[in-house]
Backbone as numpy.savetxt, mean C-alpha at the origin, in Angstrom:
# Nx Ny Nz CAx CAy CAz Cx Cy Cz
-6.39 -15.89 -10.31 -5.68 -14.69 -9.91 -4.23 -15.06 -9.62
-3.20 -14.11 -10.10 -1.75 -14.82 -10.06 -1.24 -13.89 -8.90
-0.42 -14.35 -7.94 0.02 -14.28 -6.78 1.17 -12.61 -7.37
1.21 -12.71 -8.63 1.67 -11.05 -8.60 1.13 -10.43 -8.81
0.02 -10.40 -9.56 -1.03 -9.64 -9.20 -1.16 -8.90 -8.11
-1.53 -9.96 -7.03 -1.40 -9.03 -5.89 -0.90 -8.61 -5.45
0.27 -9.07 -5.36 1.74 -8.54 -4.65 1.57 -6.82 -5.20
1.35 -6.95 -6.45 1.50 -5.53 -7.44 0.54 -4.68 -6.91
-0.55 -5.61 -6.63 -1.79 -4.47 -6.02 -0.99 -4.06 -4.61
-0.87 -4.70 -4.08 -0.55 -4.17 -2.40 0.57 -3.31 -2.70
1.64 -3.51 -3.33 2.56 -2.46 -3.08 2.00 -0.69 -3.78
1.05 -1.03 -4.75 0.14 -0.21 -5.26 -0.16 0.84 -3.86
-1.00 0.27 -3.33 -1.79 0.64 -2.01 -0.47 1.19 -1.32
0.23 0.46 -0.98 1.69 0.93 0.04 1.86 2.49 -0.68
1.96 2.29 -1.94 3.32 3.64 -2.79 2.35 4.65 -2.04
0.42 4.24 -2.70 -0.53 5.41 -2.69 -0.67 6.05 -1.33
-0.46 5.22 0.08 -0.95 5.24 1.31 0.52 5.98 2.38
1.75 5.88 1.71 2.44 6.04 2.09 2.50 8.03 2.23
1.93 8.44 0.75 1.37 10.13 0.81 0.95 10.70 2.08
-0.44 9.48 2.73 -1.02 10.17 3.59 -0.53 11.36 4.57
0.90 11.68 4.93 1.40 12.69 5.49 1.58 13.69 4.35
1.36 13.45 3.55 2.12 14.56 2.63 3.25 14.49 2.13
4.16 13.22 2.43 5.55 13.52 1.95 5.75 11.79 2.05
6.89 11.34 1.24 7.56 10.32 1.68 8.69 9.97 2.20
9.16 9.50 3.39 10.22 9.13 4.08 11.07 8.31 3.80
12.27 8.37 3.67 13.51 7.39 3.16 13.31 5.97 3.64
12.23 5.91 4.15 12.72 4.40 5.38 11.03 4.18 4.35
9.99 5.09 3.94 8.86 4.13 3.46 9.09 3.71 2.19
10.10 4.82 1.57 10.69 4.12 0.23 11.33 3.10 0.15
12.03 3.11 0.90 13.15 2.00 1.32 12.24 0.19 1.72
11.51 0.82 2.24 10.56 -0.16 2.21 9.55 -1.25 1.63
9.05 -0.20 0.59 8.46 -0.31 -0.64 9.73 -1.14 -1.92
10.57 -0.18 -1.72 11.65 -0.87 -3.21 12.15 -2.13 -2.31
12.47 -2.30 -1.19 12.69 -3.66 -0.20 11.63 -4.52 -0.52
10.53 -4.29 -0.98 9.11 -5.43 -1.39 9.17 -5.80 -2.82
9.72 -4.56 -3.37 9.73 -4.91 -4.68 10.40 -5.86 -5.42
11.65 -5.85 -4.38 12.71 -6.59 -4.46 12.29 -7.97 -4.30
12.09 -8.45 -3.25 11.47 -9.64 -2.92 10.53 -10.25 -3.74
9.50 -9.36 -3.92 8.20 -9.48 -4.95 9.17 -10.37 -6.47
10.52 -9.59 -6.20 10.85 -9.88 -7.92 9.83 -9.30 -8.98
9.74 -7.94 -9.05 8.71 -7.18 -9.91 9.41 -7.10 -11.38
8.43 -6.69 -12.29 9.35 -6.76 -13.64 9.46 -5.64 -14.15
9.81 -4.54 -14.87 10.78 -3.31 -15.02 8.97 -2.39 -15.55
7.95 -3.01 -15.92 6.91 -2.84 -15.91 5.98 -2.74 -15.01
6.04 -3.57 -13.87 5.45 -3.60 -12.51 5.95 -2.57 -11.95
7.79 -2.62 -11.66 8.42 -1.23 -11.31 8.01 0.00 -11.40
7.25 0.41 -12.75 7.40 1.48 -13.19 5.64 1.66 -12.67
4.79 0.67 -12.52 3.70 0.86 -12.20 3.67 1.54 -10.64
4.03 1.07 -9.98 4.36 1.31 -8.34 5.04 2.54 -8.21
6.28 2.39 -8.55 7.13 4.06 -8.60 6.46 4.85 -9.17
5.77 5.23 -10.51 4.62 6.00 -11.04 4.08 6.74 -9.54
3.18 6.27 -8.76 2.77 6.53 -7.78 3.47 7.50 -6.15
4.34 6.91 -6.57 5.60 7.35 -5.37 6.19 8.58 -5.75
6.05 9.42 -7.55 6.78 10.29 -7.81 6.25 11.56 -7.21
4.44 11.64 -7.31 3.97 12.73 -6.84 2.78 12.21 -5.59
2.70 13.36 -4.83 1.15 13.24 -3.73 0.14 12.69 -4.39
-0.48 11.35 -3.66 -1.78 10.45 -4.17 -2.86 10.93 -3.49
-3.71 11.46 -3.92 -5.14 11.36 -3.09 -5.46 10.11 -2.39
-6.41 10.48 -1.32 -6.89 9.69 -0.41 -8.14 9.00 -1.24
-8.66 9.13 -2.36 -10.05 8.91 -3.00 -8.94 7.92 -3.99
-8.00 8.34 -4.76 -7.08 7.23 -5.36 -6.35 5.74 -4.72
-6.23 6.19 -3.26 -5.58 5.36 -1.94 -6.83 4.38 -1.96
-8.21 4.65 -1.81 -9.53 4.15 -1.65 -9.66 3.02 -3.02
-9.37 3.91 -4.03 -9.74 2.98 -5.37 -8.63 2.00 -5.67
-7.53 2.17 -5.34 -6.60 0.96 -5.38 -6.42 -0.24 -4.05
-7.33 0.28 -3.15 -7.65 -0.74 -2.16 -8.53 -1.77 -2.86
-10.20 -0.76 -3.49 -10.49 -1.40 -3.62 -10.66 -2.65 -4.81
-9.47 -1.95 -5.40 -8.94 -3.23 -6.63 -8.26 -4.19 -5.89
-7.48 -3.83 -4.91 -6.66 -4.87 -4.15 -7.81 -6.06 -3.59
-8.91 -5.60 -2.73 -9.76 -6.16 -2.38 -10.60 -7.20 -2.85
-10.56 -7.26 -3.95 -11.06 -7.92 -5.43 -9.82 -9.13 -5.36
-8.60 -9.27 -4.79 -7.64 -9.77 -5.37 -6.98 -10.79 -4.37
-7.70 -10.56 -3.29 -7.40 -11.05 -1.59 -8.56 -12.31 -1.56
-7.69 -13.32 -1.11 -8.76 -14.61 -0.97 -9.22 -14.80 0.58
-8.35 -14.19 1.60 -8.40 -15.25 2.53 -8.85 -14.11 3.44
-9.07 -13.70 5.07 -9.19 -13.43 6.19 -7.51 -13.02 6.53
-6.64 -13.87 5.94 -5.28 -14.03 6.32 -4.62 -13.22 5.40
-5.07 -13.01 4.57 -4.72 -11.41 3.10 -4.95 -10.88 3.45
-6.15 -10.20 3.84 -6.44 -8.99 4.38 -6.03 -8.81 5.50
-5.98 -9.48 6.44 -4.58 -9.19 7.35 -3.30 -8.59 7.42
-2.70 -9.18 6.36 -1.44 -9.22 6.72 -1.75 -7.82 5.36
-2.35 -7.61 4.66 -2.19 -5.98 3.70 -2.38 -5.10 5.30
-3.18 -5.11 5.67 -3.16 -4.05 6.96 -2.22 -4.21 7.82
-1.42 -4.97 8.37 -0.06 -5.53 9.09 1.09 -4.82 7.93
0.93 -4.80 6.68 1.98 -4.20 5.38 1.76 -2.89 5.64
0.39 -2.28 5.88 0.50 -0.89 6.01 0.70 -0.20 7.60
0.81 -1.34 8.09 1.11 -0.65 9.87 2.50 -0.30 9.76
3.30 -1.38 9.21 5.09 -1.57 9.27 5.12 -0.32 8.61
4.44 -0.29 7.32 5.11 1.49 6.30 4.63 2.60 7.28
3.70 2.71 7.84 3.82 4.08 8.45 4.61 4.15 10.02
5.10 3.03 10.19 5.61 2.91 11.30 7.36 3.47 11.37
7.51 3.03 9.92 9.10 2.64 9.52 9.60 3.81 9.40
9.19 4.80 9.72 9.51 6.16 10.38 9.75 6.30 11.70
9.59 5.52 12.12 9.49 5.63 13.70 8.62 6.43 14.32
7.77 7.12 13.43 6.11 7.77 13.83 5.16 7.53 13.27
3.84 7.27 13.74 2.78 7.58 12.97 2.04 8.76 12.96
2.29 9.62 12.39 0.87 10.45 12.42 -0.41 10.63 12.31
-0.80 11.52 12.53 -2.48 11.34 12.76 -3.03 11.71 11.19
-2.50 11.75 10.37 -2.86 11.33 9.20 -2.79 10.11 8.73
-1.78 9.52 9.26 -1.23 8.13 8.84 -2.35 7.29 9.16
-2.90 7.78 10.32 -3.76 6.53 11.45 -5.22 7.16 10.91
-5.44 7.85 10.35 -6.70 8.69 9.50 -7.03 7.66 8.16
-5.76 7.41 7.39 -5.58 6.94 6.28 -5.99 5.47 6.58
-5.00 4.51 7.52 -4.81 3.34 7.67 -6.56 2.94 8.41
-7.28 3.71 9.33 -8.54 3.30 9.41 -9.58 3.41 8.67
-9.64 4.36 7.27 -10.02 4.54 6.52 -9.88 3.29 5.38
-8.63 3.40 5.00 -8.52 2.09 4.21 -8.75 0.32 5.09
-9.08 0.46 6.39 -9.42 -0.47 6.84 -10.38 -0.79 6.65
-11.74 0.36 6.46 -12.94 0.51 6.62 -13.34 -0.18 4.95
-12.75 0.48 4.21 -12.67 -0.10 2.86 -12.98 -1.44 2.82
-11.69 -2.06 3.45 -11.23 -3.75 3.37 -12.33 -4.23 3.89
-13.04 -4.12 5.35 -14.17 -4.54 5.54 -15.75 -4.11 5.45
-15.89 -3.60 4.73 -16.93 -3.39 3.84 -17.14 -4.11 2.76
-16.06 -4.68 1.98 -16.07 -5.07 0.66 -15.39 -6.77 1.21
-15.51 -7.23 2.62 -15.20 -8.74 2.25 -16.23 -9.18 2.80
């Protein structure tokens, strides 16, 4: 498994999870293209991730790209720090909502079920 791979999956999960309010915030975008950056994604990866970010993701789509991510995570310390990635995005608003915290225990529930 190649270390962009995952990177690609998690920001996957970020673009999809970031919906959970219904809308996206300048600071979760900002966030996301700030990973991408780092990630060093390729104009193909780009377009995979942003794809996601253009319109509202279902919560059943949010679920199925976890659980590809999940497939892709080796350690106790991956799956960590993807749930620590999705605390910072709904945070980086300076709110969470109770969708946000709906979403993020939901997709938690995911992660540990399937390790």
């Amino acid at each position: 498994m190649s270390k962009k791979k995952r990177q690609v999956a998690v920001l996957k999960v970020l673009a999809a999870a970031a919906w959970a309010d219904g809308h996206l915030d300048n600071e979760e975008i900002n966030t996301i293209k700030e990973l991408m950056i780092r990630y060093g994604l390729n104009p193909q990866e780009i377009s995979e991730v942003t794809a996601l970010m253009d319109h509202p993701v279902s919560y059943s789509r949010c679920e199925e790209l976890m659980r590809d991510l999940v497939g892709l995570l080796g350690s106790d310390s991956d799956r960590h720090e993807v749930m620590e990635q999705l605390r910072e995005l709904f945070a980086s608003d300076g709110h969470v909502s109770d969708e946000e915290k709906e979403v993020l225990d939901g997709l938690e529930g995911v992660l540990k079920s399937m390790s």
